[in-house]
Wavefront OBJ file of the C-alpha trace (Angstrom):
o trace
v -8.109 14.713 -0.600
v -7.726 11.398 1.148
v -4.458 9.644 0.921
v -3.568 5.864 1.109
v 0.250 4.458 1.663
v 1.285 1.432 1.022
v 4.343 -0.261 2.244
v 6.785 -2.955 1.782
v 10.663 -3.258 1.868
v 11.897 -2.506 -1.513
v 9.066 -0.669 -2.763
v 9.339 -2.994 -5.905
v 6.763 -5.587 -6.208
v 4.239 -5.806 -3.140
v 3.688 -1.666 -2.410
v 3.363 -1.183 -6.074
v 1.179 -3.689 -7.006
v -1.468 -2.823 -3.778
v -1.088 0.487 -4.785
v -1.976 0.297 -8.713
v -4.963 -2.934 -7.442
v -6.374 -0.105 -4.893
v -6.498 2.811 -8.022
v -8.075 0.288 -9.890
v -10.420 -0.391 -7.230
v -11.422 2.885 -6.769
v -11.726 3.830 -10.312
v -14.389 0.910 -10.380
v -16.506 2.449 -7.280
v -18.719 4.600 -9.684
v -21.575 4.820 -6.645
v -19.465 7.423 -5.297
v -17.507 9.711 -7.144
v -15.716 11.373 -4.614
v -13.209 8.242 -4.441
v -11.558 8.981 -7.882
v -9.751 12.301 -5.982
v -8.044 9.710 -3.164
v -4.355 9.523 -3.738
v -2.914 6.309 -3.318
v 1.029 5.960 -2.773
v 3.322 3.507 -2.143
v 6.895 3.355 -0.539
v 9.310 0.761 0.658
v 11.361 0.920 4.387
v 14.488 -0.110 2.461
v 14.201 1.531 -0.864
v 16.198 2.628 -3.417
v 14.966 5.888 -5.120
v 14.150 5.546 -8.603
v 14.438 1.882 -9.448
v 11.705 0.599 -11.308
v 9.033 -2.136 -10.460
v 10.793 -5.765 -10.551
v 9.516 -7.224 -14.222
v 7.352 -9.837 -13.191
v 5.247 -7.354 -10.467
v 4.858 -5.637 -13.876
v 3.666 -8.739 -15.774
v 1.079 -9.724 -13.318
v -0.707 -6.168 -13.326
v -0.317 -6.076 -17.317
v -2.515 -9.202 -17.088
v -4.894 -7.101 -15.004
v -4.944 -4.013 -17.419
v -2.632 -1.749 -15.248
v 0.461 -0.577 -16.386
v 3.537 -0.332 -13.899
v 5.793 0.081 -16.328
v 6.514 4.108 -14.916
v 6.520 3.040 -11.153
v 9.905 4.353 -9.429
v 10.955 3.478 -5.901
v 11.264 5.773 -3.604
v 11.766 5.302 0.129
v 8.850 6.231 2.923
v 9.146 9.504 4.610
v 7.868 11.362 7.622
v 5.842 13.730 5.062
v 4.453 10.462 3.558
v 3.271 9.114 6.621
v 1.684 12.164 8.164
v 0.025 13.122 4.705
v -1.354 9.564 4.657
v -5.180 9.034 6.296
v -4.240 5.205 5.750
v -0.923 3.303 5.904
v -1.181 -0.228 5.163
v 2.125 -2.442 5.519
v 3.012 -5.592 3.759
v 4.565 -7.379 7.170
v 4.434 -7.164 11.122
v 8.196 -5.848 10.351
v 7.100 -2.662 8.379
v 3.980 -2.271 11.129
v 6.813 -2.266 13.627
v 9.277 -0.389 11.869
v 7.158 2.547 11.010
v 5.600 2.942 14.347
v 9.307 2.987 15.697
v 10.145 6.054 13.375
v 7.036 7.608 13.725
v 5.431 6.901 17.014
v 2.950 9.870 16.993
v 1.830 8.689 13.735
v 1.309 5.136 14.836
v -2.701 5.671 14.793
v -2.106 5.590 11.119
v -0.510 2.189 10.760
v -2.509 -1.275 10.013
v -1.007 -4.357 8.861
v -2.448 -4.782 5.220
v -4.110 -7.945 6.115
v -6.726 -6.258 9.298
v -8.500 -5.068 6.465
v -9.970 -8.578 5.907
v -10.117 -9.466 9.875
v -6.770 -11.286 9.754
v -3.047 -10.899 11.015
v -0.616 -12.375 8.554
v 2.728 -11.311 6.165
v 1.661 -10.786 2.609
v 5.165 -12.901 1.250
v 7.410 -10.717 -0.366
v 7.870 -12.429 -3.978
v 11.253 -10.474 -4.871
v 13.588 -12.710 -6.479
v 11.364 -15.761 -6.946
v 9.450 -17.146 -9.381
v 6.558 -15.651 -11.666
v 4.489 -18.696 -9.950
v 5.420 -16.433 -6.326
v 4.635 -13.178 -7.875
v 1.345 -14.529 -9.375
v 0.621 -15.814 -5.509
v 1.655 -12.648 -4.194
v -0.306 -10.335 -6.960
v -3.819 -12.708 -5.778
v -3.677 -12.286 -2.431
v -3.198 -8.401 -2.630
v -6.026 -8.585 -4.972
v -8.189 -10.578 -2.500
v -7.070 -8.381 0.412
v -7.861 -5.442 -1.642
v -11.431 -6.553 -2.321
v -12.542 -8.170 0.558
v -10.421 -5.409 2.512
v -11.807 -2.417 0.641
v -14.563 -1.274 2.380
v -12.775 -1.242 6.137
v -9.830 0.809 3.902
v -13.025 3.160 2.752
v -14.469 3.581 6.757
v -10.215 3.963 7.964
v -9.870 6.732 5.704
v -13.395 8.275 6.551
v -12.576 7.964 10.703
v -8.956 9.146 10.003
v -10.898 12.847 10.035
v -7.255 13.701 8.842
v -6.087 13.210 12.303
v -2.910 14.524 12.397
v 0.906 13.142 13.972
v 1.758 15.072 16.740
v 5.463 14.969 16.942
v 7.284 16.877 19.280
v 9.566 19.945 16.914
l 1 2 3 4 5 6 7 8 9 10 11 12 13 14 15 16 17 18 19 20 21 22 23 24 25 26 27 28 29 30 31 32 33 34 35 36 37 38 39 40 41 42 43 44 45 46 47 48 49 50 51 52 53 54 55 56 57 58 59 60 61 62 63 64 65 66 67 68 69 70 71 72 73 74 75 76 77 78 79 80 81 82 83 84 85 86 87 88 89 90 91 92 93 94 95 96 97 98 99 100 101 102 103 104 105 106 107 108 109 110 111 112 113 114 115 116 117 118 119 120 121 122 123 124 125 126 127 128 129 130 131 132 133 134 135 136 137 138 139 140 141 142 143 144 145 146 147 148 149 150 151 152 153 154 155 156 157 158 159 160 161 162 163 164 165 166 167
């Protein structure tokens, strides 16, 4: 089964929100039903396990028909990232960070924003304004969509190539 991680810092608002836009996304492709099996995750670098989605991250996907309300933090791991076909970062810092901790898995890694032919930080929104998460919430939605198919050909090259950490 194919697996796609998302990450941010807090695993509050970006991660979650790509995550549940993605499902939703994939629930939609009805041309090929193979998709509904994918697993799609999301984690932050910084997180703390078991806090709940910031309120307005909720808000904007209830406006979308997806319910966040039973999202939980929880901090990436090495199992994450080697289970994952796909990791898709919010920022240049996570890119960075998570090839640092997991070098032999860097093959894995893409800045959210490739997926569209760009190079840019999706803003992190936490602790600003429902105007900044609204901002935030459209251009994961845009990067989603326009994004989706290269995320659909990433996981289908990944041929679950695996991390190849020295034990």
């Amino acid at each position: 089964m194919p697996v796609v991680l998302f990450v941010c810092t807090g695993n509050l608002c970006r991660s979650p929100m790509a995550e549940a836009l993605l499902r939703a996304r994939l629930t939609r492709d009805s041309v090929n039903d193979t998709r509904s099996t994918w697993r799609v995750e999301s984690a932050g670098t910084w997180a703390v396990t078991g806090r709940p989605a910031s309120e307005y991250a909720v808000e904007e996907m209830a406006q979308r028909g997806i319910d966040l309300r039973d999202h939980r933090a929880r901090e990436v791991t090495r199992e994450m990232v080697e289970i994952a076909d796909v990791v898709l970062a919010m920022t240049h810092q996570h890119v960075d960070s998570l090839k640092a901790a997991f070098p032999d898995c860097a093959h894995k890694v893409y800045l959210l924003s490739e997926m569209i032919g760009q190079r840019y930080d999706v803003r992190d929104p936490y602790g600003g304004t429902r105007r900044e998460y609204a901002h935030a919430a459209r251009d994961l939605e845009r990067l989603i969509e326009q994004g989706y198919e290269r995320i659909v050909d990433l996981v289908g090259e990944s041929g679950r190539q695996s991390c190849t950490h020295a034990s």
